[in-house]
Gaussian input, Z-matrix of N, CA and C with variables (Angstrom, degrees):
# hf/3-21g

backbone

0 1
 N
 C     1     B1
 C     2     B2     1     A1
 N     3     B3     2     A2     1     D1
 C     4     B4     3     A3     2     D2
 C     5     B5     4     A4     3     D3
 N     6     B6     5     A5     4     D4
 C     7     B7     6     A6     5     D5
 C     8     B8     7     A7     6     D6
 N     9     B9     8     A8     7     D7
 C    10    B10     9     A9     8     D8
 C    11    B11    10    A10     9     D9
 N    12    B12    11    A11    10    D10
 C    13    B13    12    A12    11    D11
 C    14    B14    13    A13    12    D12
 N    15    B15    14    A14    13    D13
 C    16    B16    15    A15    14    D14
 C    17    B17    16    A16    15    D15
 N    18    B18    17    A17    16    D16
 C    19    B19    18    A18    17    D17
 C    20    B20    19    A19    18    D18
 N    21    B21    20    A20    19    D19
 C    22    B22    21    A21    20    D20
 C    23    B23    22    A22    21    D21
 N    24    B24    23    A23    22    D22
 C    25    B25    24    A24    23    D23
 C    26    B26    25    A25    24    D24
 N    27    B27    26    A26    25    D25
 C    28    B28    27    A27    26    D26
 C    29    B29    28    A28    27    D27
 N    30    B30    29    A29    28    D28
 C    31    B31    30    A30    29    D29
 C    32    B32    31    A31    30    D30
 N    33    B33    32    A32    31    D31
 C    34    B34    33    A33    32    D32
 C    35    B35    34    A34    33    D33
 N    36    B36    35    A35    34    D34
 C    37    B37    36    A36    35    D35
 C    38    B38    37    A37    36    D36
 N    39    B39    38    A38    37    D37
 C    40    B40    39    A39    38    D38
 C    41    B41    40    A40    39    D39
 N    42    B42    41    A41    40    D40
 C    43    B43    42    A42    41    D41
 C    44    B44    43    A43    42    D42
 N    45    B45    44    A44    43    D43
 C    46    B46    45    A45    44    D44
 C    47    B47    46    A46    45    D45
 N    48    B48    47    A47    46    D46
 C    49    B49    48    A48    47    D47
 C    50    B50    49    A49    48    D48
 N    51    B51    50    A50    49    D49
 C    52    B52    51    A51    50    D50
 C    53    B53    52    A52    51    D51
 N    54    B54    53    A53    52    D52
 C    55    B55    54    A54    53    D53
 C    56    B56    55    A55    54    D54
 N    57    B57    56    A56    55    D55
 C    58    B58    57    A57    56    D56
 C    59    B59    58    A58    57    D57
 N    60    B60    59    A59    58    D58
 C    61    B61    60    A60    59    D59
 C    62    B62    61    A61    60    D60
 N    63    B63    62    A62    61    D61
 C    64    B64    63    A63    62    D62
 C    65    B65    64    A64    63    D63
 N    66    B66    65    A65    64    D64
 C    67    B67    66    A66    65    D65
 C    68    B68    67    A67    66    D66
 N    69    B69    68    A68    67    D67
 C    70    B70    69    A69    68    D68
 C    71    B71    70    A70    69    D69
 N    72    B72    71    A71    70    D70
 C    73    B73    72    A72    71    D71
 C    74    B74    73    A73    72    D72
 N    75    B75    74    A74    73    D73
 C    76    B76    75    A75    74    D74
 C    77    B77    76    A76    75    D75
 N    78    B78    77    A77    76    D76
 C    79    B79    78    A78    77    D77
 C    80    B80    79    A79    78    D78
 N    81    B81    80    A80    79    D79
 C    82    B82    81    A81    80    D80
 C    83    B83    82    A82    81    D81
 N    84    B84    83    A83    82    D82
 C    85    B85    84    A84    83    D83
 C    86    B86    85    A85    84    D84
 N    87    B87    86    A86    85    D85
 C    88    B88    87    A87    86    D86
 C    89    B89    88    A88    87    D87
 N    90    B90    89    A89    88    D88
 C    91    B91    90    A90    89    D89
 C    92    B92    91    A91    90    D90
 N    93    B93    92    A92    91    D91
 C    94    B94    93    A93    92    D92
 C    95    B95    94    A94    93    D93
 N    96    B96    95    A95    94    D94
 C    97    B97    96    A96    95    D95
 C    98    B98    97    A97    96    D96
 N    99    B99    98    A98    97    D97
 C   100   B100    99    A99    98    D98
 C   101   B101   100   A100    99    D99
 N   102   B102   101   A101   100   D100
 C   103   B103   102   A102   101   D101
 C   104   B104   103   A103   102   D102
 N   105   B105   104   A104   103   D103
 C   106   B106   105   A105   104   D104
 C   107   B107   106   A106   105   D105
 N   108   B108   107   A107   106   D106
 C   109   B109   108   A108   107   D107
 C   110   B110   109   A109   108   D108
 N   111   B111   110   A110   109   D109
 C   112   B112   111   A111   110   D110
 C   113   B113   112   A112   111   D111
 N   114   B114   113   A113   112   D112
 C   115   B115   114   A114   113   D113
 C   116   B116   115   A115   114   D114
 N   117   B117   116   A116   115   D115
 C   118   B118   117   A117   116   D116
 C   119   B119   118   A118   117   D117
 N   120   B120   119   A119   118   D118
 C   121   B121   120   A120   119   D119
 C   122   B122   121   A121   120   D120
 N   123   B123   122   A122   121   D121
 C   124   B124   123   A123   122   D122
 C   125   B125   124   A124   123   D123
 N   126   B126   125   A125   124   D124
 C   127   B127   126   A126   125   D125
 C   128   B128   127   A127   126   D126
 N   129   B129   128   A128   127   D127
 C   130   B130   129   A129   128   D128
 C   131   B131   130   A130   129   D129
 N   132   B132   131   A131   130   D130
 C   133   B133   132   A132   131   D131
 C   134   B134   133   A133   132   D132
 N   135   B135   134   A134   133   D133
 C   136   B136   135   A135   134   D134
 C   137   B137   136   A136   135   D135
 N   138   B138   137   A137   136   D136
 C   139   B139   138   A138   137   D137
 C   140   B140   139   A139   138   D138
 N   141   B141   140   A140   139   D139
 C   142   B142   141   A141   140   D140
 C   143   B143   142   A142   141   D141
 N   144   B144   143   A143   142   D142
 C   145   B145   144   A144   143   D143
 C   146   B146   145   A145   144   D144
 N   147   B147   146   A146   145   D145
 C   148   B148   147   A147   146   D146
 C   149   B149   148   A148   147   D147
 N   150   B150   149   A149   148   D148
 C   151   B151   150   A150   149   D149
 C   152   B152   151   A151   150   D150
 N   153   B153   152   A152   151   D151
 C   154   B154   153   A153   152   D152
 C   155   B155   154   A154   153   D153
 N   156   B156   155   A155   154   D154
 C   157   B157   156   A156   155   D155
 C   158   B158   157   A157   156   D156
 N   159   B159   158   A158   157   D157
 C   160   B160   159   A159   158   D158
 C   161   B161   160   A160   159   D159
 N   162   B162   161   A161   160   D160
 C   163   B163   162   A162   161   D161
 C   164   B164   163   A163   162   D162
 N   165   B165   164   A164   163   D163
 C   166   B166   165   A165   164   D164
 C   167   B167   166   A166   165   D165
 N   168   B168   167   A167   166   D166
 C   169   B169   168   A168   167   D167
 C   170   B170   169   A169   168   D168
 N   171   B171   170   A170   169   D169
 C   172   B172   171   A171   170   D170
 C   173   B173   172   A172   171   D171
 N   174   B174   173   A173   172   D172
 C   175   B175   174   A174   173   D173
 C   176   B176   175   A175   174   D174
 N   177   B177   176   A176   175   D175
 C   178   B178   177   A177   176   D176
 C   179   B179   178   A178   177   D177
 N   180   B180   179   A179   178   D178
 C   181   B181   180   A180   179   D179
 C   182   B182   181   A181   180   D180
 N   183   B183   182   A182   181   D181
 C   184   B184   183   A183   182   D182
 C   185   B185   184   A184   183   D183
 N   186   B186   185   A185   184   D184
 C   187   B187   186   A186   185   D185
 C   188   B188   187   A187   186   D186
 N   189   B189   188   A188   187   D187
 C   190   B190   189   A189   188   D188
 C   191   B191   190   A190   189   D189
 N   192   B192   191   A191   190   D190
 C   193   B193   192   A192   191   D191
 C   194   B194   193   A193   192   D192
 N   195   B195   194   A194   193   D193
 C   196   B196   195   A195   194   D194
 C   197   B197   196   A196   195   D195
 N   198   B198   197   A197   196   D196
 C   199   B199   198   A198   197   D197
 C   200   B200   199   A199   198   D198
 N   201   B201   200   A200   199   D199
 C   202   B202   201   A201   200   D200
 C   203   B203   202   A202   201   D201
 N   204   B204   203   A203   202   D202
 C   205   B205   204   A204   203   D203
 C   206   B206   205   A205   204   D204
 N   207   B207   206   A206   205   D205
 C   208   B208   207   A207   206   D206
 C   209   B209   208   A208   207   D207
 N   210   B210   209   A209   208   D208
 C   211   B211   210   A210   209   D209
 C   212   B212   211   A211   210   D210
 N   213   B213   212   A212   211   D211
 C   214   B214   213   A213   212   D212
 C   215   B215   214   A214   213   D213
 N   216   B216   215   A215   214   D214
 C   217   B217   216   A216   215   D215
 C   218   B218   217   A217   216   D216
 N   219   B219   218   A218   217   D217
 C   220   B220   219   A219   218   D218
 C   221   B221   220   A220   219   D219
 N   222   B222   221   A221   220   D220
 C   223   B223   222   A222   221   D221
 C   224   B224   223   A223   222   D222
 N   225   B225   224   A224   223   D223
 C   226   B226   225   A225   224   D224
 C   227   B227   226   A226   225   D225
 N   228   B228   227   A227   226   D226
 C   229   B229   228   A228   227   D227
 C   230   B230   229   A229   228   D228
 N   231   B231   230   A230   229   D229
 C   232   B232   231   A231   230   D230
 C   233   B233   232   A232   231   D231
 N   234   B234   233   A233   232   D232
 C   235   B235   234   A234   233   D233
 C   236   B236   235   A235   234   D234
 N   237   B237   236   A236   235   D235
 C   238   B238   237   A237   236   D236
 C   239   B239   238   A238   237   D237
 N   240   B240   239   A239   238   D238
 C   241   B241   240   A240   239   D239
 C   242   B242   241   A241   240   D240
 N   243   B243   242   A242   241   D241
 C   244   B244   243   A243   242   D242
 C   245   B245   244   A244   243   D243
 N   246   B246   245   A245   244   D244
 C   247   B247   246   A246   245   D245
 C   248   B248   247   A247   246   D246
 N   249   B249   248   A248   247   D247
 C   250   B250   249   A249   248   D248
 C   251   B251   250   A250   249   D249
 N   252   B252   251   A251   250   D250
 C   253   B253   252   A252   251   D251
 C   254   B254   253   A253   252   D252
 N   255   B255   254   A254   253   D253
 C   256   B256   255   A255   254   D254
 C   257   B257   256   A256   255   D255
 N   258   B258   257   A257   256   D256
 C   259   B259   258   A258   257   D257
 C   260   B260   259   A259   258   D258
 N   261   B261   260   A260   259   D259
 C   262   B262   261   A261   260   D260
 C   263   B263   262   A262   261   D261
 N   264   B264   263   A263   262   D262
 C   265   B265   264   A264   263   D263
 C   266   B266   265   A265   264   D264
 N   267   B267   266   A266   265   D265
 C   268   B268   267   A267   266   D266
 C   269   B269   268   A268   267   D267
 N   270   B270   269   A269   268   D268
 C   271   B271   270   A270   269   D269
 C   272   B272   271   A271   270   D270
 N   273   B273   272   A272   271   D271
 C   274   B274   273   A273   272   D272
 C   275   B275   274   A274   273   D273
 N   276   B276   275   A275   274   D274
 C   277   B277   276   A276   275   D275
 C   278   B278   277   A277   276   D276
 N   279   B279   278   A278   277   D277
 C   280   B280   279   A279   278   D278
 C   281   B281   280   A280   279   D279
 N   282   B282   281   A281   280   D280
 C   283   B283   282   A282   281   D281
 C   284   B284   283   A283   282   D282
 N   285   B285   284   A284   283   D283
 C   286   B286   285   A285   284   D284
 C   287   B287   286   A286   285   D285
 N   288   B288   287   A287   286   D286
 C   289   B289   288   A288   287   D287
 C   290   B290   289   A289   288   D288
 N   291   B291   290   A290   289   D289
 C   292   B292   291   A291   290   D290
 C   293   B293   292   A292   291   D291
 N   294   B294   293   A293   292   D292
 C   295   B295   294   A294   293   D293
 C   296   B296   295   A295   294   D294

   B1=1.4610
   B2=1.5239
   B3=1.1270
   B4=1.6764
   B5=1.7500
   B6=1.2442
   B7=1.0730
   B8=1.6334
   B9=1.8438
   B10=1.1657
   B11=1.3812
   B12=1.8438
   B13=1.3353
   B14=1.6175
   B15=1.2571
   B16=1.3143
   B17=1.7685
   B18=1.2654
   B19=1.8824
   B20=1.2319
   B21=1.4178
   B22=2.0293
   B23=1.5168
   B24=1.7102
   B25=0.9877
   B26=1.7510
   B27=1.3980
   B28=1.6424
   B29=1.6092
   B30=1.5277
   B31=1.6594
   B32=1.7064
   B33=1.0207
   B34=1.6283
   B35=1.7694
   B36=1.4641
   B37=1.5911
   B38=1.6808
   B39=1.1332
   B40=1.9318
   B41=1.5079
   B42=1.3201
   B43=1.8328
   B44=1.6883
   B45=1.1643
   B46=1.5929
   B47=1.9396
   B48=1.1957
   B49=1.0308
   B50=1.5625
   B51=1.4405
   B52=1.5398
   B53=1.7608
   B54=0.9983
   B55=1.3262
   B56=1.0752
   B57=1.3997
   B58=1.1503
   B59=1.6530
   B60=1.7375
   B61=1.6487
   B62=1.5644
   B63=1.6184
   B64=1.3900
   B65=0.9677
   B66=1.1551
   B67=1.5669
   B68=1.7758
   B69=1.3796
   B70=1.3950
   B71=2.0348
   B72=1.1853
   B73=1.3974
   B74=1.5520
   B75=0.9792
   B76=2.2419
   B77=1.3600
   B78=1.1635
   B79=1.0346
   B80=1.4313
   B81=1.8317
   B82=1.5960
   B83=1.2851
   B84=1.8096
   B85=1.2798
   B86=1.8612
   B87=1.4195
   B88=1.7114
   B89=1.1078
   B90=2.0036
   B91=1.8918
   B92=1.5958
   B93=1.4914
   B94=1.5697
   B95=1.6369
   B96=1.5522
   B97=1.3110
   B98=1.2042
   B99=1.9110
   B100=1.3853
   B101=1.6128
   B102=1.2936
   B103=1.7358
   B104=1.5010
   B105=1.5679
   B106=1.3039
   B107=1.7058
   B108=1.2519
   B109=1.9435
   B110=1.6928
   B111=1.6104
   B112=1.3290
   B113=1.6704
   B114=1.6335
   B115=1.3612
   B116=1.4823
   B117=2.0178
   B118=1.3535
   B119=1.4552
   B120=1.5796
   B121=1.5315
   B122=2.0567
   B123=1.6612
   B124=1.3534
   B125=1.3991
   B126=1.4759
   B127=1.1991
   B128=1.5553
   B129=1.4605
   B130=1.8768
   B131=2.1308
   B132=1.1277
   B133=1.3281
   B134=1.6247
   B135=1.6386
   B136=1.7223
   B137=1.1878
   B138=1.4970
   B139=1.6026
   B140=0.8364
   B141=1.9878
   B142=1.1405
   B143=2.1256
   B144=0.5126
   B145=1.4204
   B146=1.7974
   B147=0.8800
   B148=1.4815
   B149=1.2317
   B150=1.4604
   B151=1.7332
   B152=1.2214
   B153=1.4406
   B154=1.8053
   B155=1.4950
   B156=1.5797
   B157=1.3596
   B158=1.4314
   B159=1.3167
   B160=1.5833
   B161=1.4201
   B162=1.4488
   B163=1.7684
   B164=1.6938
   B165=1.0824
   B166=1.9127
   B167=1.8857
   B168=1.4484
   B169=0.9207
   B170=2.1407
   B171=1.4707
   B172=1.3492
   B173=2.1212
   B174=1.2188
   B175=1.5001
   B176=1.4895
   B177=1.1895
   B178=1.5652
   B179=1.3310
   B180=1.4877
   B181=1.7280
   B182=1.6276
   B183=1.4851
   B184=1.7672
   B185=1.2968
   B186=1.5983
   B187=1.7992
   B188=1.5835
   B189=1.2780
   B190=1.5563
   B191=1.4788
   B192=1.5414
   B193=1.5839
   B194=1.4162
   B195=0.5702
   B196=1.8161
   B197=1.7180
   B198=1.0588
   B199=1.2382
   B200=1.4576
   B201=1.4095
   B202=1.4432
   B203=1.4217
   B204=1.2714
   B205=1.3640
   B206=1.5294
   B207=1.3277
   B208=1.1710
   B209=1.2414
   B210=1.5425
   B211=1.7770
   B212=1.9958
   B213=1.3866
   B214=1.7695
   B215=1.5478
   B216=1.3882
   B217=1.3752
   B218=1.8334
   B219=1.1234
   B220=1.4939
   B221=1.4214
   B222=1.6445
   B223=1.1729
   B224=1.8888
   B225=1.4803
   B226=1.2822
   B227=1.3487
   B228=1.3589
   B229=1.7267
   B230=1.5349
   B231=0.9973
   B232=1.6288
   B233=1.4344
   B234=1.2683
   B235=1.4336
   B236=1.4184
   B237=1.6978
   B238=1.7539
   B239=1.4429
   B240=0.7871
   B241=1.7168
   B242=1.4298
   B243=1.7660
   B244=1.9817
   B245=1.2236
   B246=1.3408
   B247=1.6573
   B248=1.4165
   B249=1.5620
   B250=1.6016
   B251=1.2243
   B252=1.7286
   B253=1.2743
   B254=1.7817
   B255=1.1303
   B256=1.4164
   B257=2.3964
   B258=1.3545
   B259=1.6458
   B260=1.0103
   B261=1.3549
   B262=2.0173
   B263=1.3287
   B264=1.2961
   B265=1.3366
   B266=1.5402
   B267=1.6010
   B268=1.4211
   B269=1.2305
   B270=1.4207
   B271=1.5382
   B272=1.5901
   B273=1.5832
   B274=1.3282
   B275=1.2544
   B276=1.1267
   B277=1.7021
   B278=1.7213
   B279=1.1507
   B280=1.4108
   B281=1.5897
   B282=1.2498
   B283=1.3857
   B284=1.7411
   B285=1.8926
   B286=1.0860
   B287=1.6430
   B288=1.3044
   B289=1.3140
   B290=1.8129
   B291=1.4510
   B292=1.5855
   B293=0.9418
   B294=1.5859
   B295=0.9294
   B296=1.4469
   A1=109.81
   A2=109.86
   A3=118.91
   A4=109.72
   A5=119.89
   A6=114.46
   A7=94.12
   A8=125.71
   A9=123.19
   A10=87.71
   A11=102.34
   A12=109.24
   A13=106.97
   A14=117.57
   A15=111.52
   A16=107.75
   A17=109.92
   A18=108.28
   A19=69.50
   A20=89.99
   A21=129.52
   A22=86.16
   A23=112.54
   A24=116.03
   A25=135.67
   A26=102.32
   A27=108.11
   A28=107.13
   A29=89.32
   A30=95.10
   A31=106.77
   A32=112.81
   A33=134.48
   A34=82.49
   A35=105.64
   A36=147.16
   A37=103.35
   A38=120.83
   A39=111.54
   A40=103.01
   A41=118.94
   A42=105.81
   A43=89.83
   A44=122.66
   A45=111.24
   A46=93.30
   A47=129.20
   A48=114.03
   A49=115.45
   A50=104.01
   A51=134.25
   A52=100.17
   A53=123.18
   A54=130.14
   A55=118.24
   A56=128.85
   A57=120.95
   A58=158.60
   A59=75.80
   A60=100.16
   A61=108.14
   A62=113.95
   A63=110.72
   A64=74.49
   A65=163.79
   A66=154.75
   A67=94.09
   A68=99.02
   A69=89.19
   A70=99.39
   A71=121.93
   A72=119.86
   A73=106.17
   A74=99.95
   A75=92.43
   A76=94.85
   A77=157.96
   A78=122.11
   A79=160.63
   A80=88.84
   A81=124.06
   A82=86.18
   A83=150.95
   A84=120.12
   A85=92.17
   A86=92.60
   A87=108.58
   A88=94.84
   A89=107.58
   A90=105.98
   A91=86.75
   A92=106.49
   A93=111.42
   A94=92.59
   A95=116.88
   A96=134.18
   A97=127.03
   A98=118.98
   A99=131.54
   A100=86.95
   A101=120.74
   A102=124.21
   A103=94.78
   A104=123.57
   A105=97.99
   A106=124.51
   A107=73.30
   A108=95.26
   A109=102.84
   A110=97.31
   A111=82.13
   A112=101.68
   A113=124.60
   A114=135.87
   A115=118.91
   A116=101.08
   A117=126.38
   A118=154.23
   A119=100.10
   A120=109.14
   A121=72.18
   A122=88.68
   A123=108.97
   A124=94.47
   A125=119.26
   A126=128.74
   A127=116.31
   A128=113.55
   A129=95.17
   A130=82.37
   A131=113.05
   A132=97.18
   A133=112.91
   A134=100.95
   A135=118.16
   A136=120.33
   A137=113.34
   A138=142.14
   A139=109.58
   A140=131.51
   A141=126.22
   A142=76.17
   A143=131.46
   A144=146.90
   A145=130.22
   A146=113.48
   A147=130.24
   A148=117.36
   A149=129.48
   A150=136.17
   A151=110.31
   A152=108.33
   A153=126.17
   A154=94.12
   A155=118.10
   A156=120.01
   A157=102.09
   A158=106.59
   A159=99.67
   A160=129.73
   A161=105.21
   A162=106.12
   A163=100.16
   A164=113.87
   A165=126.21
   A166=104.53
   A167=108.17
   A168=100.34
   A169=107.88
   A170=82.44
   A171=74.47
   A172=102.93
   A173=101.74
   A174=118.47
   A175=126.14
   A176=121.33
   A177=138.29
   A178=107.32
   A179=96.17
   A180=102.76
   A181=102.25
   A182=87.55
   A183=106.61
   A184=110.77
   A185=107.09
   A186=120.36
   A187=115.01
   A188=121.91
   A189=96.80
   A190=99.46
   A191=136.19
   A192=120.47
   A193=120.15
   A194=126.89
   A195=148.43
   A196=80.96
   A197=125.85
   A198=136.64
   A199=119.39
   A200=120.90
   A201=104.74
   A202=115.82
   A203=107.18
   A204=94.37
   A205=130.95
   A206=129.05
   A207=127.20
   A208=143.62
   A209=93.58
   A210=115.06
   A211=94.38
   A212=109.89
   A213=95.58
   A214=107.53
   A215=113.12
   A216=99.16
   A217=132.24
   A218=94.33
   A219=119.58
   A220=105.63
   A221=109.11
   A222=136.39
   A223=109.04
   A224=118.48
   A225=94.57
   A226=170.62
   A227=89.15
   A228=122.75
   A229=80.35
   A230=128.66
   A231=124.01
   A232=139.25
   A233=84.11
   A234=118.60
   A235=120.33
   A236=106.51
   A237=116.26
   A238=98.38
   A239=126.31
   A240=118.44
   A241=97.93
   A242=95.24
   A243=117.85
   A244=102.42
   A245=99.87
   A246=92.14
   A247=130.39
   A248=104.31
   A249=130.95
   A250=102.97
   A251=126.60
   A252=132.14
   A253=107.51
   A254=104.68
   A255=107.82
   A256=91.27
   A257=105.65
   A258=99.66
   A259=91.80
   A260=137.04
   A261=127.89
   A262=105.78
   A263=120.52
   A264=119.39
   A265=118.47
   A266=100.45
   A267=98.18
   A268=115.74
   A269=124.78
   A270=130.21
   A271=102.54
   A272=159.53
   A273=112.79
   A274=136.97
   A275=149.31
   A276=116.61
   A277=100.64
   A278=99.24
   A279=123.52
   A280=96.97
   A281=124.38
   A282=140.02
   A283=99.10
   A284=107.38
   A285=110.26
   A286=120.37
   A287=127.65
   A288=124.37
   A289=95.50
   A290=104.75
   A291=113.73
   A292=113.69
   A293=127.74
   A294=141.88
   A295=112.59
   D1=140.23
   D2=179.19
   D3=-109.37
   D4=134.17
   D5=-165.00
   D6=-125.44
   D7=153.27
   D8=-162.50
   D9=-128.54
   D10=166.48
   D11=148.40
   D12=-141.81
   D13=-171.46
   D14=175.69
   D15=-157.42
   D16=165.87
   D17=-177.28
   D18=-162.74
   D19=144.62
   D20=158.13
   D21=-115.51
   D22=121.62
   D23=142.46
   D24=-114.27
   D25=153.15
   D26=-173.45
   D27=-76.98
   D28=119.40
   D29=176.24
   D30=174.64
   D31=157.08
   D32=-137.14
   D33=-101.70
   D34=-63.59
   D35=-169.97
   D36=-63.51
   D37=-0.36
   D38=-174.76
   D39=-55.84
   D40=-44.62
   D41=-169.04
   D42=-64.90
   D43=-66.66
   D44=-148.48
   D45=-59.05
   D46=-21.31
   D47=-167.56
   D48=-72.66
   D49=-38.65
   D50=-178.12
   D51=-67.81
   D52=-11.19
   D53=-177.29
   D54=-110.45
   D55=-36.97
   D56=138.35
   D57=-34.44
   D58=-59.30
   D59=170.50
   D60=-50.50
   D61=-48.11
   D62=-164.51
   D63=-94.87
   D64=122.09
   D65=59.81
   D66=-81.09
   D67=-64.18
   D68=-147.61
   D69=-68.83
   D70=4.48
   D71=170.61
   D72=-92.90
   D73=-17.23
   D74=170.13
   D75=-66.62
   D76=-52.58
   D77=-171.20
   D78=-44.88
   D79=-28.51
   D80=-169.86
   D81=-126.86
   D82=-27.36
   D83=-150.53
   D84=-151.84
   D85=153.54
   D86=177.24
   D87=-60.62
   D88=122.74
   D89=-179.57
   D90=-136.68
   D91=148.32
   D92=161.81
   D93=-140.82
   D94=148.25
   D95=-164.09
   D96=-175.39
   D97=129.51
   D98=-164.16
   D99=-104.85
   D100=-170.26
   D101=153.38
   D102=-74.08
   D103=-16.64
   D104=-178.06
   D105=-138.11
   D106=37.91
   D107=-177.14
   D108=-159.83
   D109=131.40
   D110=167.85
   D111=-160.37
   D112=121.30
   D113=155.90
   D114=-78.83
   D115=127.95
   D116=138.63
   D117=-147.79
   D118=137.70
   D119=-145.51
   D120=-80.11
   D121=135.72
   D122=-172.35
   D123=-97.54
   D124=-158.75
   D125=173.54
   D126=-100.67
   D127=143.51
   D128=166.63
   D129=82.34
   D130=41.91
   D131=145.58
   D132=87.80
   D133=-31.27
   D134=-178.63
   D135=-63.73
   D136=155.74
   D137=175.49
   D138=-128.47
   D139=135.46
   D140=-168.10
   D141=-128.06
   D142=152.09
   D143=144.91
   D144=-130.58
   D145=116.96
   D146=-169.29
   D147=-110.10
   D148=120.96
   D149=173.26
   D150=-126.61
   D151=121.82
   D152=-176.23
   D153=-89.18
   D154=142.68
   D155=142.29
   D156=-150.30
   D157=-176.70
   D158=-152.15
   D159=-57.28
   D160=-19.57
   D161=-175.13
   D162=-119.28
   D163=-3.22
   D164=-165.48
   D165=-114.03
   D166=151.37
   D167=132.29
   D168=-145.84
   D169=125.31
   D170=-163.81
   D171=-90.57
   D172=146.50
   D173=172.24
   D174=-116.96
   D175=135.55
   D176=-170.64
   D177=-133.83
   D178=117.33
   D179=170.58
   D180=-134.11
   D181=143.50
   D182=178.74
   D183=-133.19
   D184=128.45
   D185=-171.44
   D186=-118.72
   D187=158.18
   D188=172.16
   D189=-85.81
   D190=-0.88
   D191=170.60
   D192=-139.05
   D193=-154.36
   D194=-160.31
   D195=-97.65
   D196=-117.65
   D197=-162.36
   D198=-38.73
   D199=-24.00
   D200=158.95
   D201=-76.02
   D202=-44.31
   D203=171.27
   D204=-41.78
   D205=-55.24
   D206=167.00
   D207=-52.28
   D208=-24.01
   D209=170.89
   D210=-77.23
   D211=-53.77
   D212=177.58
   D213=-49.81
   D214=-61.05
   D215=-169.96
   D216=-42.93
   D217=-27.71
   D218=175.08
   D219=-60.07
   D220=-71.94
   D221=177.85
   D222=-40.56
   D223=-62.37
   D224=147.92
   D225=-126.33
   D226=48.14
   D227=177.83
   D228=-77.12
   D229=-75.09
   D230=-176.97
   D231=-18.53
   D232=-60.37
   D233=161.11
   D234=-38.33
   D235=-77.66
   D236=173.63
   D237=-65.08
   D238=-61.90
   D239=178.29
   D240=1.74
   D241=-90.68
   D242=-177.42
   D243=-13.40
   D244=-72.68
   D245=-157.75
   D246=-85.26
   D247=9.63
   D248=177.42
   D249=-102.60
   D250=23.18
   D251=171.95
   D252=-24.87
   D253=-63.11
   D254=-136.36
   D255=-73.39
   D256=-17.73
   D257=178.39
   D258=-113.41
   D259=-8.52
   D260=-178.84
   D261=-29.10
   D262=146.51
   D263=-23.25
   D264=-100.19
   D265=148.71
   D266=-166.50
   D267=-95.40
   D268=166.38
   D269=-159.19
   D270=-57.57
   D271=109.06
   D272=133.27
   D273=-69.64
   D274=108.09
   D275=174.26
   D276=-108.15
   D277=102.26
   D278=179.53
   D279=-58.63
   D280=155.56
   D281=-175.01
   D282=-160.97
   D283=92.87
   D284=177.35
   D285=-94.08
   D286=149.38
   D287=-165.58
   D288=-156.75
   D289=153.02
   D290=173.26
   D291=-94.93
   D292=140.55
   D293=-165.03
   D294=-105.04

């Protein structure tokens, strides 16, 4: 079983953020990415998927459990945080559901 979660976050900045993020995860992790789409196969089984639009950037992650999931979510709330220096920290409100 694969279990999901999801956050809409508030922000002006989601493409450059989403572009970022997966930049600096191509290095270490399977990334594919538009300014306004962007997949990554996380570790432990995970999917991070990310969609910018102009006031959102919304994020989707899918785990095969409970506890990876929460360690991704962590993992990249963290993440956008960094590079959302200048409004850190940004809202998540995760909305988890089974998939």
């Amino acid at each position: 079983m694969t279990i999901t979660t999801e956050a809409r976050v508030s922000t002006v900045n989601g493409s450059r953020y989403l572009q970022q993020l997966c930049k600096h995860w191509s290095h270490k992790l399977e990334v594919e990415f538009t300014p306004e789409h962007g997949t990554v196969k996380l570790p432990d089984g995970a999917l991070a998927t990310m969609s910018a639009q102009p006031e959102t950037l919304a994020v989707h992650i899918s785990a095969p459990d409970a506890e990876i999931l929460e360690r991704m979510k962590d993992v990249v709330a963290r993440h956008l945080d960094r590079f959302a220096f200048r409004e850190a920290p940004l809202a998540f409100n995760w909305q988890d559901a089974a998939a």
